[in-house]
C-alpha positions in Angstrom: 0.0 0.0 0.0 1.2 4.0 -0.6 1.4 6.4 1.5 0.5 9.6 0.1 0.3 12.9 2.1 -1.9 15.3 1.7 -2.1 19.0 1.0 -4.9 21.1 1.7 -4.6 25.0 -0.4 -6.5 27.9 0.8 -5.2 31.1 -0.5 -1.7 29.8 -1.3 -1.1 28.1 2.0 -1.6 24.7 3.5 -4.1 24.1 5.4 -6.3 21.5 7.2 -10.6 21.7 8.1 -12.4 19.2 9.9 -15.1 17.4 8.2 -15.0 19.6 5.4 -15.5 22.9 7.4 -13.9 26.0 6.0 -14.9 27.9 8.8 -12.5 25.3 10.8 -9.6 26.5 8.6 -6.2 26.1 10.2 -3.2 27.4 8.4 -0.1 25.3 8.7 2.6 26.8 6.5 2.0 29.8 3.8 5.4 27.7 1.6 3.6 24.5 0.1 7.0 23.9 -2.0 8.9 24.2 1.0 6.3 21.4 2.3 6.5 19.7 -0.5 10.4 19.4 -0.6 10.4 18.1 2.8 8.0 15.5 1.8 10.1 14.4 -1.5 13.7 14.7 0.7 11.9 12.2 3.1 11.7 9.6 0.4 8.3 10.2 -0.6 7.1 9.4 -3.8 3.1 10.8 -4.3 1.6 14.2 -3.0 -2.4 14.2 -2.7 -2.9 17.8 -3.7 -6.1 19.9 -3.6 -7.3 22.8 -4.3 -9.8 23.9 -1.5 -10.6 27.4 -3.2 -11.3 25.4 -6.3 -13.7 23.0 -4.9 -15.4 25.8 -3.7 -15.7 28.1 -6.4 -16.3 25.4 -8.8 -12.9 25.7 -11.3 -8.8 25.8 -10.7 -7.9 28.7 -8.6 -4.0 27.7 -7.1 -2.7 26.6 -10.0 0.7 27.8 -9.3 1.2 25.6 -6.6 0.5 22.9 -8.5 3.2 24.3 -11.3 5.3 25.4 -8.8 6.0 22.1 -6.5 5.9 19.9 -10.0 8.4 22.3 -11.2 10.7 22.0 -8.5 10.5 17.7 -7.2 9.9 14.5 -8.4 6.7 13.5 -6.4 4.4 11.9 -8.6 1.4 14.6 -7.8 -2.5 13.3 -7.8 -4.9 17.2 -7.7 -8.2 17.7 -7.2 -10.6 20.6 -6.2 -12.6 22.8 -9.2 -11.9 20.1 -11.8 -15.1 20.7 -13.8 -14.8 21.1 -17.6 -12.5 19.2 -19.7 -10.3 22.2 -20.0 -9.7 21.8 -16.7 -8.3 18.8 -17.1 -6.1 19.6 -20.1 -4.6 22.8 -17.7 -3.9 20.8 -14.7 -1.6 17.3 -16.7 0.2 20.4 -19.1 0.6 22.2 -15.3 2.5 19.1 -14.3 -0.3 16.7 -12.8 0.1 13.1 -13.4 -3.5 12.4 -12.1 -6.2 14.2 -11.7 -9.6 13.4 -9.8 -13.2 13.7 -11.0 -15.5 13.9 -8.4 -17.8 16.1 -8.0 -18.4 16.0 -12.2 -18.4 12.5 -11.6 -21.9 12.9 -9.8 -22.9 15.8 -12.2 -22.1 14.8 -15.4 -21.9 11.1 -16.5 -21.2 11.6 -20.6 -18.4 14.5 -20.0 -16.7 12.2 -17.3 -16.3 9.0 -20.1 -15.7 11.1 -22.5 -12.5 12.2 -19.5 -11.6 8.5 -19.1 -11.6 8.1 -22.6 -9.3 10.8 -23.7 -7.2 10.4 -20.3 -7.4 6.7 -19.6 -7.6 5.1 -15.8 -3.9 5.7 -14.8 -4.5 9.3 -15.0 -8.1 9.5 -14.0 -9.2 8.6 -10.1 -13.1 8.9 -8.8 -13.5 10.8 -6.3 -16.4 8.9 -4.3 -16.1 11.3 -1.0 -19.7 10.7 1.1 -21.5 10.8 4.4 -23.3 8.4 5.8 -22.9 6.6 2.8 -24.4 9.4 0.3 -22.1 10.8 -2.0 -20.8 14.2 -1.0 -19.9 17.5 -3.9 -19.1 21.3 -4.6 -16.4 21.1 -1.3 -18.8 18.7 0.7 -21.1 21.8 0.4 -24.1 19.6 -1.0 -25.0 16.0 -0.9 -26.4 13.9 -3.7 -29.1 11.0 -3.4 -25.9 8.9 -5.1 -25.1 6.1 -3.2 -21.7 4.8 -2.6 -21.4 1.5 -3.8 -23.3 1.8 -6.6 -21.8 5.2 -8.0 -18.4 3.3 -7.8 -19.3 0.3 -9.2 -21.1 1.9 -12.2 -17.3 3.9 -13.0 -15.6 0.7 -12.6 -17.9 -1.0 -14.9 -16.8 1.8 -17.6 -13.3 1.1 -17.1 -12.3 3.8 -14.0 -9.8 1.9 -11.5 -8.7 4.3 -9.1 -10.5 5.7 -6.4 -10.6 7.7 -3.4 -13.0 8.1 -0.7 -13.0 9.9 2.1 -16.2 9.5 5.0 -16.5 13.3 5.7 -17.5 12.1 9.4 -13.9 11.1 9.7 -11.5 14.0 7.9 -9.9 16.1 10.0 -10.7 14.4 13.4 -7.4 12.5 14.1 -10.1 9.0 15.0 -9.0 6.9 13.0 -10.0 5.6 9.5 -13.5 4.2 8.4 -12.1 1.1 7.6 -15.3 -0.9 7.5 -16.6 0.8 4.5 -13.5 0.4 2.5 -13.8 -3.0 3.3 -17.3 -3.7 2.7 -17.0 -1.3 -0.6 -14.2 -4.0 -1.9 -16.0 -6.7 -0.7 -18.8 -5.4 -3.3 -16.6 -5.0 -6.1 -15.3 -8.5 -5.7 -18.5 -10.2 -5.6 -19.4 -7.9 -8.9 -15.9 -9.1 -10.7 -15.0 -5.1 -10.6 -11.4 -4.6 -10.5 -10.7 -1.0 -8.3 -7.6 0.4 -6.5 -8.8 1.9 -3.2 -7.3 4.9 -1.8 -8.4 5.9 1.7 -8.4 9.3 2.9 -9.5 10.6 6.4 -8.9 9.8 9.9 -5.5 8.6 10.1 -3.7 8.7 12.7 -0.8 6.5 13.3 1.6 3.8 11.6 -1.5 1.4 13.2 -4.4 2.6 11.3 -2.4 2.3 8.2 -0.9 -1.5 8.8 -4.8 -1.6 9.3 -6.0 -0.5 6.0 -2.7 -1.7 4.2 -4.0 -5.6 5.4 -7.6 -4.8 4.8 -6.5 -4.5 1.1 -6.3 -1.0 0.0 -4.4 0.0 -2.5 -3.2 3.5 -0.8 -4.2 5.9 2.6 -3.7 9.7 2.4 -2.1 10.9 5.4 -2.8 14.5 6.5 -3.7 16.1 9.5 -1.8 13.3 11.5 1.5 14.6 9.2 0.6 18.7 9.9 -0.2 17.9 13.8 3.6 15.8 14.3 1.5 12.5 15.2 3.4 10.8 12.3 6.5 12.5 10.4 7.5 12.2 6.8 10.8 10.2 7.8 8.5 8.1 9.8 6.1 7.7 6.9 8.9 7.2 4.2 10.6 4.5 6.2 7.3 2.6 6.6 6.7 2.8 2.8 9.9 1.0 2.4 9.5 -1.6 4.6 6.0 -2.4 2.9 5.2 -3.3 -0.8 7.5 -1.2 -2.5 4.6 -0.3 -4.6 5.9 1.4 -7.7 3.6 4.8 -8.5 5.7 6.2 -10.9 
């Protein structure tokens, strides 16, 4: 399983909410390269990155964070926040993304996001099934859909999506640990329905535990963030357990 950590962009700085709360904002450092370079010197490989102004406003607002910190290391960077048109896609992978996720389109729009897989493909491409009590969740986690969980996933996966992430907004931010029962139950689904998916978890974490946890429940990767920001779990820390796991190879 991968370790990814996260980062959270409000204004140009990193930051961290709590279930989705921008009125929880906490700033951590106003540098995200600088962030970023401490991640990559740790041995990192992958930075979750998103853009909370963009999920918010509905399109790409910190793009030059993105350039800048692809400009300047190697991590392999997934973004997500605002993605809504295809243009939007086009300007993040030229900015320096390697992935990109659909989420909130995902829920919107079903043609434009095939017509994304199929220009993209599903290495570059990850779902973004973020929910609450098992509804999915869009615009920021600003508005819920009827769309539930296991079947908006399974439908992507049945049109060829692999990868995705999916955070229980009850969890994010709150240092409790991960919802690790639905992430199993959700790949206990798509085995039963023959549907191939690499599972990223995201929200909760808290220790080297809950991820030796999810890594044996079968997930395919865990974003670490608040737990990284608060000093519950450092980048050395996190680097050295990557390399004493499965090696995985995201590059």
């Amino acid at each position: 399983m991968i370790a990814i950590p996260a980062m959270d962009i409000i204004d140009g700085s990193c930051v961290r909410l709590r279930m989705g709360d921008y009125s929880s904002k906490r700033v951590y450092d106003s540098n995200p390269l600088e962030v970023a370079k401490r991640f990559a010197d740790a041995g990192l490989k992958q930075l979750h990155l998103v853009d909370l102004d963009g999920a918010k406003a509905g399109h790409v607002v910190n793009m030059k964070v993105l350039e800048s910190i692809a400009t300047h290391t190697d991590l392999v960077i997934d973004v997500g926040g605002g993605l809504q048109s295809p243009q939007d896609f086009s300007s993040v992978f030229s900015a320096g993304a390697h992935m990109a996720t659909v989420g909130s389109l995902a829920a919107r729009d079903r043609g434009t996001t095939l017509e994304l897989l199929a220009t993209w493909g599903a290495q570059k491409l990850i779902l973004g099934a973020d929910c609450s009590d098992g509804k999915i969740a869009i615009s920021g986690w600003a508005s819920m859909t009827d769309l539930e969980l296991h079947e908006f996933v399974a439908a992507y996966l049945a049109e060829g999506f692999l990868k995705v992430v999916s955070t229980d907004i009850s969890k994010d931010g709150m240092l409790g640990g991960p919802a690790t029962n639905m992430y199993v139950q959700l790949l206990e689904e798509m085995r039963e329905r023959a549907l191939p998916i690499e599972l990223i978890a995201s929200g909760g974490i808290r220790n080297l535990v809950d991820l030796d946890t999810l890594s044996q429940a079968g997930l395919y990767g865990a974003i670490i963030g608040k737990a990284l920001y608060e000093g519950k779990i450092d980048a050395d820390q996190l680097a050295t357990w990557q390399a004493a796991g499965s090696g995985l190879d995201v590059g």
